[in-house]
N, C-alpha and C positions, 0 to 999 in steps of 0.2 A: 902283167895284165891278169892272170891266174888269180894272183892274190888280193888285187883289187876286186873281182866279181866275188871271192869266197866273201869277204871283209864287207861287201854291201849285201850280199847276202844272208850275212849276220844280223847286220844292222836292222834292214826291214825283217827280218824274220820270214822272207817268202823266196822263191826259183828266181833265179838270174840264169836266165839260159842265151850257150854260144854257140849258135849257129851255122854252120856253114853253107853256101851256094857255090855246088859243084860248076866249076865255068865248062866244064865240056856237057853237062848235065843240068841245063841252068833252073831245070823244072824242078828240081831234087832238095830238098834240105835235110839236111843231119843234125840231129841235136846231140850237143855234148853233154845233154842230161837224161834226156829219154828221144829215140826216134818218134819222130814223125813222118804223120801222114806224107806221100809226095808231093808236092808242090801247095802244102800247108803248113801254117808256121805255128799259130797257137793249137793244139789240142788238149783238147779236156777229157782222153779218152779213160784216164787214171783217174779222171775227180766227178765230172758233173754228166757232161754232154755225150750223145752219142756222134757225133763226126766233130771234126778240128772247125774252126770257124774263120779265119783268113787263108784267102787263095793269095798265092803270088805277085799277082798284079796288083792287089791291095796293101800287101807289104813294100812294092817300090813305089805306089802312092804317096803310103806313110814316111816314107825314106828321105821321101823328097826336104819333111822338113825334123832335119834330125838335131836333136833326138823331136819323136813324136810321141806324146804322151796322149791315151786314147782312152774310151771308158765304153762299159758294156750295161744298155741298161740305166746306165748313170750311175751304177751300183757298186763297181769293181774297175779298177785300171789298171793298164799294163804302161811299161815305157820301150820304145823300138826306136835303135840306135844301133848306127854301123860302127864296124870294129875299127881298130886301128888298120886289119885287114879288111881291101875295098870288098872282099865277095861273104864277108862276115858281116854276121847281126848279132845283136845282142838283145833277148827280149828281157824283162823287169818283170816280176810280178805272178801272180795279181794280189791287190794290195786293194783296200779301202781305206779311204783319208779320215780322217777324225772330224776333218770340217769340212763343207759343202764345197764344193772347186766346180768351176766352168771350165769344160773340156772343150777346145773347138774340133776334136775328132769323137764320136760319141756312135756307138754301134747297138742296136737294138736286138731283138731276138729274132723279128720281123725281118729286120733287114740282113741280117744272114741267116736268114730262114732256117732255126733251129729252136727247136720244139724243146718246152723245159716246162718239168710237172713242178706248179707252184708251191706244195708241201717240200718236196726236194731239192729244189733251188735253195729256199727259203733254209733250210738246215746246213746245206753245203755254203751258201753265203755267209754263214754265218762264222765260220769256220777259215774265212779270208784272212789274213792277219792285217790290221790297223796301224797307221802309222800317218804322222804331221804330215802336209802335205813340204814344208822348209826340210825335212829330212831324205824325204824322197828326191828333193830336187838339188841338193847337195851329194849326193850317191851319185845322180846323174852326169851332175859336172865332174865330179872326181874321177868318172869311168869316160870320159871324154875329153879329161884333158889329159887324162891317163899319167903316166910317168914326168911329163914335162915338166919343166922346172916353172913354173907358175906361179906369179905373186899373187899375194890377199886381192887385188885388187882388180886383179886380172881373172881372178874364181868367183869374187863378187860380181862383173861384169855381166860373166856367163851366164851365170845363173840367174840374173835379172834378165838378161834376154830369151833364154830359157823360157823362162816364165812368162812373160809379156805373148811369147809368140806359141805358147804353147794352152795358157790357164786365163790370157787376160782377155773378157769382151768386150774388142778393141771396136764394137759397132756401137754399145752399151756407151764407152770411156768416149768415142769421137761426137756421140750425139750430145754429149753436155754441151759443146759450143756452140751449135747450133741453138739447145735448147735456152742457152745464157740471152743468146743475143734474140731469140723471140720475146721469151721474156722480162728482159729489159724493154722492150720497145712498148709491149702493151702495155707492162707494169706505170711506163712515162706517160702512154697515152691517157690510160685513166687513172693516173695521179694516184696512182698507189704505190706505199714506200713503206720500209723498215722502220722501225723503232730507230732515234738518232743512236751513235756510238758513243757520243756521250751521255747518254744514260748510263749506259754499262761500265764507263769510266769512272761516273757519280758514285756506281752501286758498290763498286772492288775497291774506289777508295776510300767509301765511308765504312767498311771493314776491316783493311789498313788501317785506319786509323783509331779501332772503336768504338766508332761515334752512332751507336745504336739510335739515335734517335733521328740524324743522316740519315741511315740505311730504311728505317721506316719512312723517311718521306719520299726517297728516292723510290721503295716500293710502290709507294702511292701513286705516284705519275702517272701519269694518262696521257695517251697519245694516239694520233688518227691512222699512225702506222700501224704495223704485224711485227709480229716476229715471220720465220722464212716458214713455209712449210716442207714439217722436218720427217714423216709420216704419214699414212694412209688415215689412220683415226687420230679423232680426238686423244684420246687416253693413250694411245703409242705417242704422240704430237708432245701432249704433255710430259709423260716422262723422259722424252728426248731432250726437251726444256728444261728439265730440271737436271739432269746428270750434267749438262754445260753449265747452268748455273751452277751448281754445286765444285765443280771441277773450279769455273773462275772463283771462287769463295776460297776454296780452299788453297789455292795459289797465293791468293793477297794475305790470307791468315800467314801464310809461310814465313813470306815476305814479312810480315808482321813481327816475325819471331816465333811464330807459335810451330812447336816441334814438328817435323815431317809426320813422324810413326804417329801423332794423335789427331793430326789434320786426315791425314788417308785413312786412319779409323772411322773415323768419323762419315768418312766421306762414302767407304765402302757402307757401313751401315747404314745410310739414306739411302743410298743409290736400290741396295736388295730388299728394303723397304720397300720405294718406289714402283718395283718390279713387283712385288704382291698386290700390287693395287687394284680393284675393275674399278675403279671412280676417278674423273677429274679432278675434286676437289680436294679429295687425300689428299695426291700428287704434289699439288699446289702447295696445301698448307705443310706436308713436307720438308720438300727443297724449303721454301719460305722460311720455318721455323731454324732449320741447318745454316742457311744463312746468318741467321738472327746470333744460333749458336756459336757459331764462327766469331763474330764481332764481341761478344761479350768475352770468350775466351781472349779475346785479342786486347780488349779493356781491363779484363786482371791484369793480362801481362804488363800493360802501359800502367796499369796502377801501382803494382809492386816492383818495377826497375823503372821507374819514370826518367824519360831521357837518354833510354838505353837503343842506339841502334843495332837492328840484328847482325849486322854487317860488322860491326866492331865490336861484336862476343868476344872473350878471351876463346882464343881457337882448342887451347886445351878445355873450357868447359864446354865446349861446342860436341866436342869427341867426347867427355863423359855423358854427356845427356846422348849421344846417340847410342853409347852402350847401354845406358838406362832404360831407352827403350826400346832397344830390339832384347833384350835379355827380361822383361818382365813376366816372362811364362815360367821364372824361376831366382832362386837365391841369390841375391844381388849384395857383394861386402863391398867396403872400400877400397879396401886389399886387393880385390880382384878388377876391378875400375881402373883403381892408380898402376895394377902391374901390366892394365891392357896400354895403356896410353905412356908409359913410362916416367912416370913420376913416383917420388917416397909418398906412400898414402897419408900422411899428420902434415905434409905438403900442401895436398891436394886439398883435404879438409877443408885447411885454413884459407884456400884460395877461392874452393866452393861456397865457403860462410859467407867469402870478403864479396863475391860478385852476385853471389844470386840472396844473401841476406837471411837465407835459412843454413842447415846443415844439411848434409850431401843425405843423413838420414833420412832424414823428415821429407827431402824431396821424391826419395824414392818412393816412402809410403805412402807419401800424397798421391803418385803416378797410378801405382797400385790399388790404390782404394778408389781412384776414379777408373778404372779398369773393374773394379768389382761393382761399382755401383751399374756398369753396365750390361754387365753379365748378369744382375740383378732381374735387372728391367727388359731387357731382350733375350732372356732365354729362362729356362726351367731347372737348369743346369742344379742339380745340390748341393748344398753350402761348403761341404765337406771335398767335395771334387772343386771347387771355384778355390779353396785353401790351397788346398793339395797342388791345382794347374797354377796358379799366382808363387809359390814358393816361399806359403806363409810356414811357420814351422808348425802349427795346429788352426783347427778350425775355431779353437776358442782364443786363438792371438789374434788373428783374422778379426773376427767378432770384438773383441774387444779397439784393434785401431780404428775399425769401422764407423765404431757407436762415439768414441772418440772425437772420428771427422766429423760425423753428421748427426747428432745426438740420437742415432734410430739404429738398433738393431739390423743388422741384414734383414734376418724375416718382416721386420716393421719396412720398413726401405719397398723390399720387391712387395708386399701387397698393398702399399701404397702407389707405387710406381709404375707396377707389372705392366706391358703393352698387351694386350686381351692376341693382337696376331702373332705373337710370340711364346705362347703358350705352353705349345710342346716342342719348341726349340732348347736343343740340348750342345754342348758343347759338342759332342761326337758325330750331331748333323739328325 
């Protein structure tokens, strides 16, 4: 047990303290890290506060639902959990989560009437250490199932229940059905409805397939339905609208063929686009344009392997293009390609010629050059670092395959190109 409370101690970076409650003395607690107060379990007399701030009878409270994960403030949490021994506790903490969590036990300063000067809280707060709230609640299980012989499955359990009964707002989670079936019944009454499903079916197969000129009629449709609403505003509304657009686009480009790492690029750059926006119509014409993008990508493809399903790619060029594209922040040979996948590289070549109709060369700098026209047009980044990060061997090789693809210079390229909100976006942030 020792070595499990040091080893999560570690891990959060904050006190894991064990407790004892004396049974002929039941008012009494000892901490096996620092004493406390009598018949108090947290004290802050070493950090923040001047008196400890739970009494006893608040600790068997908490007990009751163990472990008890609790927050002060809303600012800082502990976790209280009995030992393997029944007169033993175990307090966690205190820890701030990275992300916002719903505590259903939540302590104010008010409510245990302790007085805290706002410049000094505010500095000692600050000095909590930070950690996922998935990491915290895995420390937790591991210290309560303790030494047991426990499957994956049986650690997963806990910890979902854990969680549900400790983080989840189970008033928040049970009013959905109520709110579903209100509703529905107004929404029937005054004959208001969603957009059909097959719209949506129209819009992801006409970029499956292509067929740009599909996808813009399919856009055009009109209908006396909604979409759901997904937000408080308009412009939260819309970019909610469009990160699922975007999301279904880029699933059917997949499907399509078209490579994972350039569909999720793509997809991530609208998305953090979208998120700059204060206007509806940006938004729109946005996702919209991404869409569009998607489909014409998906029409080279069908243009240059016509007839080729993605599903019966040869599975070794399937594995070179995925090293292609997770390695384009750098020097990409054949040699190193054919020794990840195991194949003789003048193999490989000749296999990469026979299916995709270019050479394994030319495809990389094609990947490459449409990765720098990007960095081009969405950031500030200098030419000489876009060389340097792509793993071209100079900025004047670079420049030169560039002007090659596209008959423009990079400098001719981004100030024709440039996005005016991308301005002072640099590769480094």
């Amino acid at each position: 047990m020792k070595n499990n409370l040091l080893f999560v101690s570690s891990l959060l970076h904050s006190l894991v303290r064990q407790i004892d409650c004396l049974p002929a003395e039941s008012s009494l607690f000892i901490s096996r890290v620092f004493h406390t107060s009598p018949d108090l379990l947290v004290d802050f007399q070493d950090q923040l506060f001047s008196q400890a701030i739970l009494n006893l009878s608040e600790v068997f409270s908490l007990a009751k639902d163990d472990p008890a994960i609790f927050t002060i403030n809303e600012d800082f949490a502990y976790a209280l959990m009995q030992s393997t021994c029944s007169s033993s506790f175990i307090l966690i903490g205190p820890v701030r989560f990275s992300t916002r969590v719903y505590s259903r036990f939540t302590y104010t300063s008010n409510d245990l009437q302790v007085s805290m000067d706002p410049p000094s809280y505010q500095d000692w707060l600050h000095t909590v250490p930070i950690c996922d709230y998935p990491l915290f609640a895995k420390c937790l299980t591991l210290l309560a199932l303790g030494e047991t012989d426990t499957s994956m499955d049986d650690f997963n359990r806990y910890q979902q229940e854990l969680t549900e009964k400790n983080c989840v707002n189970l008033d928040l989670s049970d009013r959905i059905g109520a709110t579903l079936t209100k509703n529905m019944f107004q929404n029937l009454e005054n004959q208001i409805v969603h957009n059909p499903f097959g719209h949506e079916i129209r819009e992801v197969t006409a970029i499956e397939q292509g067929n740009l000129a599909a996808l813009n009629h399919v856009i055009s449709e009109n209908f006396t339905g909604r979409y759901g609403k997904l937000a408080e505003t308009p412009l939260r509304q819309e970019i909610n609208i469009g990160i699922v657009t975007i999301t279904l686009a880029s699933r059917a480009a997949i499907r399509a063929g078209l490579h994972f790492e350039i569909a999720f690029y793509m997809s991530d750059i609208a998305i953090q686009s979208m998120e700059k926006c204060l206007d509806v119509e940006t938004v729109t014409h946005i996702y919209r344009s991404t869409e569009r993008a998607y489909c014409e990508r998906v029409r080279e493809l069908k243009s240059s392997s016509p007839g080729m399903n993605p599903a019966e790619e040869n599975p070794h060029i399937s594995r070179c293009k995925d090293y292609i594209y997770t390695h384009l922040h750098g020097k990409i040979t054949v040699a190193d390609v054919a020794m990840t996948i195991g194949l003789e590289a003048n193999y490989l070549s000749h296999l990469f010629r026979r299916e995709e109709g270019i050479s394994m060369k030319t495809y990389i700098a094609n990947a490459k050059i449409e990765l720098v026209k990007n960095l081009l047009v969405y950031s500030q980044t200098p030419y000489v670092k876009i060389s340097s990060y792509l793993g071209f061997s100079s900025q004047s090789h670079m420049s030169r395959l560039f002007r090659a693809h596209t008959g423009m210079t990079p400098g001719q390229y981004r100030n024709r190109y440039q996005k005016e909100d991308f301005i002072q976006e640099d590769l480094d942030g």
